[in-house]
C-alpha positions in Angstrom: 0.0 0.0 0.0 1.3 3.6 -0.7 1.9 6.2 1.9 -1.2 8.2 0.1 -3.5 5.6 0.4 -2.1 4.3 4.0 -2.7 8.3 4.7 -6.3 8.1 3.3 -7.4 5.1 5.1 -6.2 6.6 8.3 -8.4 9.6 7.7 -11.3 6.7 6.6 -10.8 4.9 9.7 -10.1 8.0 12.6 -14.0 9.0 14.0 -13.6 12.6 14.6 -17.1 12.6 16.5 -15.1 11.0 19.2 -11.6 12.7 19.2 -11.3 13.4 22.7 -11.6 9.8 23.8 -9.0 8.4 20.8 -5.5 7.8 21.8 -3.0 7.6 18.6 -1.6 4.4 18.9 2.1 5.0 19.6 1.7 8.1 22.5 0.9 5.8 25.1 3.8 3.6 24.3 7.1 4.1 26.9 9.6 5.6 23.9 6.7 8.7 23.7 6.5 8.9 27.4 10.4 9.0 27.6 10.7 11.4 24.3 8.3 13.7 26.7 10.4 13.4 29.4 13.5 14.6 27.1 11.2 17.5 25.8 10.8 18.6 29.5 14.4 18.1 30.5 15.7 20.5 27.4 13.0 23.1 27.9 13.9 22.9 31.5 17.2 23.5 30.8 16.7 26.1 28.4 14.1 28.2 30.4 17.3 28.0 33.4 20.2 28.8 31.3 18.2 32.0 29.4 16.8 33.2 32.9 20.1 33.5 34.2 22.0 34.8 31.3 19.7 37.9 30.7 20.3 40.4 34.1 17.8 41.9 35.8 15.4 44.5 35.5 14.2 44.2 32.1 12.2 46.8 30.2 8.9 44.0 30.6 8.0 46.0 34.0 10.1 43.2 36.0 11.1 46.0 38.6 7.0 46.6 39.2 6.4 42.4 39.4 9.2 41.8 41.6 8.2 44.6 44.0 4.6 43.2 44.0 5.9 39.5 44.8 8.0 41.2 47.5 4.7 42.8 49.2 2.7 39.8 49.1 5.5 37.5 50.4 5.4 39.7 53.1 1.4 39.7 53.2 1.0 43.4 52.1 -1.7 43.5 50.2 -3.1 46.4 47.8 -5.0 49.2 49.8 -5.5 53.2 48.3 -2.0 54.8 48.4 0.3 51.6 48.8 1.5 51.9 45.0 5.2 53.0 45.9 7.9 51.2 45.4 9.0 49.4 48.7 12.6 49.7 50.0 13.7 46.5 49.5 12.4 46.9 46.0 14.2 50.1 45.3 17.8 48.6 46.7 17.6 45.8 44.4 17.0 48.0 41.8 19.9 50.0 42.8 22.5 47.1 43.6 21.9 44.7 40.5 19.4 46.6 37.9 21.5 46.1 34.5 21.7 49.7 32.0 22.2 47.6 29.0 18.6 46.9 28.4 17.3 50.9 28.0 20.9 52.4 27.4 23.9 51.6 24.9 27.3 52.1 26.2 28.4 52.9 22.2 29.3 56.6 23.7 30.8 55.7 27.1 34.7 55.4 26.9 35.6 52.2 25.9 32.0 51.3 24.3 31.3 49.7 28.3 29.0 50.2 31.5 31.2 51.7 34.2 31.5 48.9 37.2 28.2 47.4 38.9 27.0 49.2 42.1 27.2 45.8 44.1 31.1 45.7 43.2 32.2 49.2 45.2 33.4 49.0 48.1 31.0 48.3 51.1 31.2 51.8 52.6 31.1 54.1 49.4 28.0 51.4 47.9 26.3 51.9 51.5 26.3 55.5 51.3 25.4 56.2 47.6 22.6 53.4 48.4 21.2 55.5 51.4 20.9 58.7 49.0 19.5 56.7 46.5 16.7 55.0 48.8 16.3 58.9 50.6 15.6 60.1 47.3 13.9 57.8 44.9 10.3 57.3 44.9 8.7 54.9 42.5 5.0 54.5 41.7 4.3 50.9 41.0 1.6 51.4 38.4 1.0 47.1 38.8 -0.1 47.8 42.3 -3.4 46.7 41.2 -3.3 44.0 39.6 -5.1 40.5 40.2 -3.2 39.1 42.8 -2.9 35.1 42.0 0.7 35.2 40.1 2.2 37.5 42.7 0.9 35.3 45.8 2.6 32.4 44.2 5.5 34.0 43.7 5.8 35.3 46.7 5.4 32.2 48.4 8.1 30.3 46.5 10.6 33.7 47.1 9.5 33.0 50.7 11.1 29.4 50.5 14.0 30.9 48.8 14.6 33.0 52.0 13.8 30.0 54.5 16.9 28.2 52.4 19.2 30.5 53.2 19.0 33.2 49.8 19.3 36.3 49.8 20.0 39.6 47.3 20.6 38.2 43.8 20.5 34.3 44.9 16.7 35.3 45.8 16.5 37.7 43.1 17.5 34.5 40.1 15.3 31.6 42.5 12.1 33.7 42.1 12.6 33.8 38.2 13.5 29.6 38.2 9.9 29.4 39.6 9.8 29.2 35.8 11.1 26.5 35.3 8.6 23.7 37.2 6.2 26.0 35.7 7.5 25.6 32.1 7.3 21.4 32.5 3.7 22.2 33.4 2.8 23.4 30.6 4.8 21.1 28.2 2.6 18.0 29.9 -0.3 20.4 29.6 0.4 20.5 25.9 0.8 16.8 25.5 -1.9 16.3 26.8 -4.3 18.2 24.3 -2.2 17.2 21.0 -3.0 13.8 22.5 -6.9 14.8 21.8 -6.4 16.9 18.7 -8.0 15.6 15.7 -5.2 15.3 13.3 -4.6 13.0 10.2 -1.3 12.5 11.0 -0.8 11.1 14.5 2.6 12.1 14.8 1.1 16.1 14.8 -0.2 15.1 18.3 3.8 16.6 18.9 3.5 19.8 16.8 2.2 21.6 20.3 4.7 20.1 22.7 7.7 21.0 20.5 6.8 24.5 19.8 6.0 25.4 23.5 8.9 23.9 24.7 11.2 26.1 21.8 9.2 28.7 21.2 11.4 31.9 22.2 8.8 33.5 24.0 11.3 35.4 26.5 8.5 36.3 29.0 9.4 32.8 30.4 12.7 34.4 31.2 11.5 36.6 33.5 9.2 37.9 36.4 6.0 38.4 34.4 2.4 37.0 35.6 2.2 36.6 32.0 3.7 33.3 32.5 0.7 31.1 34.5 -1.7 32.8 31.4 -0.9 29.8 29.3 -1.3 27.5 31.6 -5.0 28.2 33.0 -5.9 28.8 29.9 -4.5 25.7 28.0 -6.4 23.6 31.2 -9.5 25.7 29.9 -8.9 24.7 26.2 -8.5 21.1 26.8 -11.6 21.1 29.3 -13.1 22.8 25.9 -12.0 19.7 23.9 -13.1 17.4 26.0 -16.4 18.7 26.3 -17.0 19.2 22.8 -15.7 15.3 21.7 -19.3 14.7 23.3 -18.1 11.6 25.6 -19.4 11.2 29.1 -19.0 15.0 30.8 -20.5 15.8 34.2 -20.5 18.5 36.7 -17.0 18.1 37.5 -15.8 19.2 34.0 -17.7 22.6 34.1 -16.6 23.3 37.4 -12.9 23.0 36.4 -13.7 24.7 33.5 -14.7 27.8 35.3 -12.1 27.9 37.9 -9.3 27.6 35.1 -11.3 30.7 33.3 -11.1 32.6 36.7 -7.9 31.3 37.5 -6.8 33.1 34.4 -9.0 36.7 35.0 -7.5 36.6 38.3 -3.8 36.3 37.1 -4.2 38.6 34.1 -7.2 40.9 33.2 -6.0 40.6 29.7 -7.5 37.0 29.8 -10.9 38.0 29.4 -10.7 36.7 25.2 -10.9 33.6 27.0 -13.9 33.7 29.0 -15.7 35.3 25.8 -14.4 31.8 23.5 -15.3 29.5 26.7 -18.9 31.7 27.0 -19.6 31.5 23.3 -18.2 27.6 23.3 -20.6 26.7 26.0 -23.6 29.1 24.5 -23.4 27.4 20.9 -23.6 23.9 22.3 -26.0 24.1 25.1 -28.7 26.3 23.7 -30.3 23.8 20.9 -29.9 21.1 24.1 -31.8 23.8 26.2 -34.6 24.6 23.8 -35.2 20.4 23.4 -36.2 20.3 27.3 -33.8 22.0 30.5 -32.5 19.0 32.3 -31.3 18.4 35.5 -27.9 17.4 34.2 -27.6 20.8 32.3 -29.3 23.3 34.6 -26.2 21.4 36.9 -23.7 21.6 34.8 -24.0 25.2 33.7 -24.9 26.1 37.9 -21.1 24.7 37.8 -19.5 26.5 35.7 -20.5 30.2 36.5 -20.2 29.8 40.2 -16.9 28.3 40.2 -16.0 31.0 37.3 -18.2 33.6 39.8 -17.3 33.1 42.9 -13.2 33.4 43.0 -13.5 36.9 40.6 -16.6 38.0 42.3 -14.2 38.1 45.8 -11.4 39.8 44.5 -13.4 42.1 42.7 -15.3 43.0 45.7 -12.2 43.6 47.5 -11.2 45.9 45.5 -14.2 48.0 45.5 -14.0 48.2 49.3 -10.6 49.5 49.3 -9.6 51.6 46.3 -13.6 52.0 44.8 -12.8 50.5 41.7 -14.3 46.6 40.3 -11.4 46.1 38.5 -8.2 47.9 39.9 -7.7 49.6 36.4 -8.5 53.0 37.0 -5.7 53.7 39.2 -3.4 51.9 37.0 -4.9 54.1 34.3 -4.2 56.8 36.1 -0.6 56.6 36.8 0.2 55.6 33.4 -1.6 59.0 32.4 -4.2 57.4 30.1 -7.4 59.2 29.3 -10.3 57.5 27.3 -11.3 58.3 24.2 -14.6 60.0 22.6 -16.6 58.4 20.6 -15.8 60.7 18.1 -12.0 60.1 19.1 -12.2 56.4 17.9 -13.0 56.2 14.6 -9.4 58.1 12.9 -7.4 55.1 14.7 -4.7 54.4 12.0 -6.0 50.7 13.0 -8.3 51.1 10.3 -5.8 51.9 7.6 -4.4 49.2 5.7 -0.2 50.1 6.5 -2.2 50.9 10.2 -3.7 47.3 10.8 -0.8 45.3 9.1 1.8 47.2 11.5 -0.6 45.9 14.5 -0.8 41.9 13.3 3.0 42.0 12.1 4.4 43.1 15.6 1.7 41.7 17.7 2.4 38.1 16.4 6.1 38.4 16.0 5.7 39.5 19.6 3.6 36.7 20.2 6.5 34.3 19.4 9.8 36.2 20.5 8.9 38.6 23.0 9.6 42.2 23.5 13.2 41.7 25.5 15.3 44.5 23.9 18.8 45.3 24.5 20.2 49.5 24.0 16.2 49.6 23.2 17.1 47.7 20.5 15.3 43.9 19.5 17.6 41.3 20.1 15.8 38.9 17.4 16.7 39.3 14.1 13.8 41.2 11.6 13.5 38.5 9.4 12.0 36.2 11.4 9.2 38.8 12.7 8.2 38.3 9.6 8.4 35.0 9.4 6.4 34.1 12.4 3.6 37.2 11.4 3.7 36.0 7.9 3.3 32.2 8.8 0.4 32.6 11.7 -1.4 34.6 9.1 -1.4 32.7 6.3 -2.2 29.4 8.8 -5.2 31.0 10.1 -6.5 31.8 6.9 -5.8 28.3 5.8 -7.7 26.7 8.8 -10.5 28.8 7.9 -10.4 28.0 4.4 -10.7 24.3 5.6 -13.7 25.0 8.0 -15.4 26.1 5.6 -15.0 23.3 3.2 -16.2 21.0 6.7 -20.0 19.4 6.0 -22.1 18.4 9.6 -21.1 18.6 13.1 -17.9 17.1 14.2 -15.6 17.2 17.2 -13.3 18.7 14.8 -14.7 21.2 13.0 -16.0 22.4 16.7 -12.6 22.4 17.7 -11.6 24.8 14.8 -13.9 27.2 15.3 -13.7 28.0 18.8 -10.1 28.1 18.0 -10.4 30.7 15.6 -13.0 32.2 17.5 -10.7 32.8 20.5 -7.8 33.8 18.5 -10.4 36.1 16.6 -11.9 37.8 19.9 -8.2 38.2 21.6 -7.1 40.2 18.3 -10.0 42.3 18.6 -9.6 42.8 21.9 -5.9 44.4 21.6 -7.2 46.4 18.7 -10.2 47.9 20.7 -7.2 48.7 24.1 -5.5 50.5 21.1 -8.1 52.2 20.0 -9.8 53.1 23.8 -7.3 55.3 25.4 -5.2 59.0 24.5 -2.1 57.6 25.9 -0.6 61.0 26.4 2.9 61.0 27.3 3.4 57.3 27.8 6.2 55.4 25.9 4.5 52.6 25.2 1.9 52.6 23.8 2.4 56.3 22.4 0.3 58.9 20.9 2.5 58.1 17.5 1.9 54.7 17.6 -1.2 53.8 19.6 -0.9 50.3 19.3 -1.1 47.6 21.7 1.5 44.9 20.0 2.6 43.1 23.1 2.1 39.5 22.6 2.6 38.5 26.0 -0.9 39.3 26.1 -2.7 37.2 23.8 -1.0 34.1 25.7 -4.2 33.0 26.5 -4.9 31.8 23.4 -1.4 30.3 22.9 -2.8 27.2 22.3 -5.9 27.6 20.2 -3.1 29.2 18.2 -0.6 26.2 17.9 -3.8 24.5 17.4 -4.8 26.1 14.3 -1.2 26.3 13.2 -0.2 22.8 13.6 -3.6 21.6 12.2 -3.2 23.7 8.7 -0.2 22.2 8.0 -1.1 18.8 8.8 -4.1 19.5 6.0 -2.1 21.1 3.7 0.6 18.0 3.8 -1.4 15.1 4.0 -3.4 16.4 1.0 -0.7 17.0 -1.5 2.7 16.1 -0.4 3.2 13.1 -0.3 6.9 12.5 0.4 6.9 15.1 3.7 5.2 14.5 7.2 4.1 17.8 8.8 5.6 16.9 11.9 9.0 17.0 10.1 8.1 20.8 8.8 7.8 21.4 13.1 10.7 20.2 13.7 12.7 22.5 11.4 10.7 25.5 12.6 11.6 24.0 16.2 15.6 24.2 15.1 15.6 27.7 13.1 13.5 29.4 16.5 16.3 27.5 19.0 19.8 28.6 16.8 17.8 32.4 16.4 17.4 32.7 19.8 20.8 30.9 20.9 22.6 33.7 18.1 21.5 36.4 20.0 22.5 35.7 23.6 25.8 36.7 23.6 25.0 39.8 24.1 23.5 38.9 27.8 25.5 36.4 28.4 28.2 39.2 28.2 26.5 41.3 31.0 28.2 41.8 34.2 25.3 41.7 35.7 23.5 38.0 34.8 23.4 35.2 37.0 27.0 33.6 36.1 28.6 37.4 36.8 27.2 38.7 39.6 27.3 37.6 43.4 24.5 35.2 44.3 25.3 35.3 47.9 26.8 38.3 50.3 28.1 41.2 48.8 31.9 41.9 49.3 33.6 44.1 51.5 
């Protein structure tokens, strides 16, 4: 038999009405176990050796997240007027914050940084770091923020200090909380390719090995942005497993809802993923409803909102007790110097021009993949593949919609799609309406020039609806007319190209006086 017609009778013979209870022969043999276990140990090991080469602070607000981690490890929660910096915040910042990610030292003599401040001797550092404390007063605009990343944080800095750490020990053990956190979600990824409806069953990979190399450098640093993918890949493989239509109960829903609040409650910004789970849940409950309410629904969707409810009804109660606002935005609004928008205001966003909107998907996908790390302000990643990875998402999206639409009848799969694209569709237009909401005055990011938001940090939540649609189009567009190539193979070399981009530009970190491997992890000297 031939490879096409071996390929066509798999697609015969695989019942994509019940794709979340199928299980592709070889994954639950002990090589794909182990070859999962390898994947973990060489993202773990990446995610380690890229934390500590870049120094801290970096221009990602890491200074604001570590001083928030700081407060709740020492159970000092939000309240009207906290938002300064705290001291111990603002002596780290002094002793071990790095110049070389907003400054280049091209006009200092020699082309280098003068000497770090933790290097001077102990009595001319102690007294330049008692003006500096006596005089500086930051305003820690992230003082507001839902509290769930920062609480674990700060109780795994906590164990840091029970062991013994302190200054920029602690300092590089709070960012290797990325690290367990980074196996997580590599599992978590397994585990839905496992339930993806793909021809070829090798694809069931594509996710796994573009999480665990995809040089998203948030995952290098302090960033809450980094427990987004994981509550919200628990809420899209909840999503799959609902919609394969095998035996779902109560239990499901309420997971469901708390891995949607779990993600509100680390990251505002999440909210594109309670409008795909709402619209999800909406499309394939309502035609059950109008047949006759049952016991079993009127339960199941009971479950949902409350656990979903509950946990962001709290903190949002909290907040209006102590600083009169649901959300905690306005004051963060506020100190960035934000105003909203007229009406009127809205409609001459550049968004809607054609050089305007393709400036907004280009950076905000490139960003998606890479980052926003820069170094003398300066991207560290080469241009070319910002296009590559904006060029590439687009024209995968508009292939899995191509391919939707070709899709006769309900199926698991075609489900699956749209819900994906749905998601991805909603967080898109949800950065484009931020862009379009505020005057951003003076602020250098986003600025009046170019009021875009293009951080992709902040469509993480639908990071895997994304690699989803990605993996899938290719995995059409292979096993239908090329016959001598296996899509997981084209993976694999995206895989290799992201790793020797990313490992190309970290010499210029690695060089810093003030990473991990340069600076003292212990006691400062004398």
């Amino acid at each position: 038999m031939s490879r096409k017609s071996a390929r066509s009778s798999d697609m015969k013979n695989f019942d994509f009405a019940n794709a979340g209870t199928l299980r592709p022969k070889s994954l639950s043999s002990r090589r794909q176990r182990w070859l999962i276990a390898l994947l973990c140990l060489a993202a773990a090991l990446r995610i380690f050796f890229f934390s500590a080469a870049f120094p801290f602070f970096n221009n990602v607000d890491e200074y604001h997240h570590l001083d928030l981690i700081l407060k709740y490890s020492q159970n000092q929660w939000p309240s009207m007027g906290t938002e300064l910096a705290n001291r111990e915040t603002n002596r780290n910042w002094f002793l071990f914050g790095a110049p070389e990610y907003l400054h280049s030292a091209e006009g200092l003599p020699g082309g280098r940084f003068g000497p770090p401040q933790h290097s001077m001797p102990s009595g001319i550092r102690e007294q330049r770091l008692r003006e500096y404390l006596a005089s500086t007063k930051f305003a820690n605009y992230e003082e507001y923020s839902p509290p769930l990343y920062y609480l674990l944080a700060g109780e795994w800095l906590s164990l840091g200090k029970m062991m013994g750490l302190r200054n920029a020990g602690l300092l590089y053990w709070t960012r290797f909380m990325n690290i367990p956190l980074y196996i997580a979600l590599i599992i978590l990824a397994y585990a839905i390719g496992r339930r993806l409806p793909y021809r070829d069953h090798a694809m069931a990979f594509g996710a796994p090995l573009l999480v665990a190399f995809m040089p998203q450098d948030v995952f290098f640093a302090l960033n809450p942005d980094v427990l987004t993918s994981i509550f919200s890949g628990m809420a899209f493989l909840l999503v799959i497993i609902i919609a394969s239509g095998g035996q779902c109960n109560w239990r499901h829903y309420t997971l469901l809802g708390i891995s949607v609040s779990a993600a509100l409650l680390t990251k505002l910004a999440n909210l594109p993923l309670l409008l795909m789970t709402v619209a999800f849940l909406a499309v394939k409950d309502i035609p059950r409803i109008r047949a006759g309410i049952s016991a079993k629904s009127v339960g199941c969707a009971a479950a949902f909102f409350l656990s979903l409810g509950l946990p962001a009804a709290a903190w949002a109660i909290r907040n209006f007790l102590t600083i009169g606002d649901w959300t905690g935005t306005s004051r963060k609004i506020a100190l960035l110097g934000w105003k909203y928008k007229s009406i009127s205001d809205i409609l001459p966003h550049p968004i809607f021009s054609f050089s305007g909107m393709a400036f907004f998907l280009h950076t905000l996908l490139a960003r998606f993949w890479r980052g926003e790390i820069v170094w003398g302000l300066k991207p560290l990643a080469p241009g070319v593949m910002d296009y590559f990875y904006s060029i590439s998402t687009i024209l995968l999206l508009l292939t899995a919609c191509f391919y939707l639409m070709r899709m006769r009848g309900p199926s698991a799969e075609k489900t699956i799609v749209w819900v994906s694209l749905a998601g991805i569709l909603s967080a898109l237009g949800y950065m484009a309406a931020l862009s379009m909401a505020f005057d951003f005055g003076a602020c250098p990011y986003p600025t009046v020039t170019t009021p875009f938001f293009t951080s992709g940090r902040l469509i993480l939540c639908v990071m895997f609806p994304i690699f989803f649609c990605y993996t899938w189009a290719i995995d059409r567009i292979v096993t239908a007319h090329m016959r001598y190539i296996r899509g997981i193979f084209i993976i694999i070399a995206i895989c290799v190209v992201m790793t020797l981009c990313s490992i190309s530009f970290l010499g210029k970190p690695l060089s810093s006086a003030y990473n991990f491997f340069h600076i003292p992890l212990g006691e400062l000297s004398n």
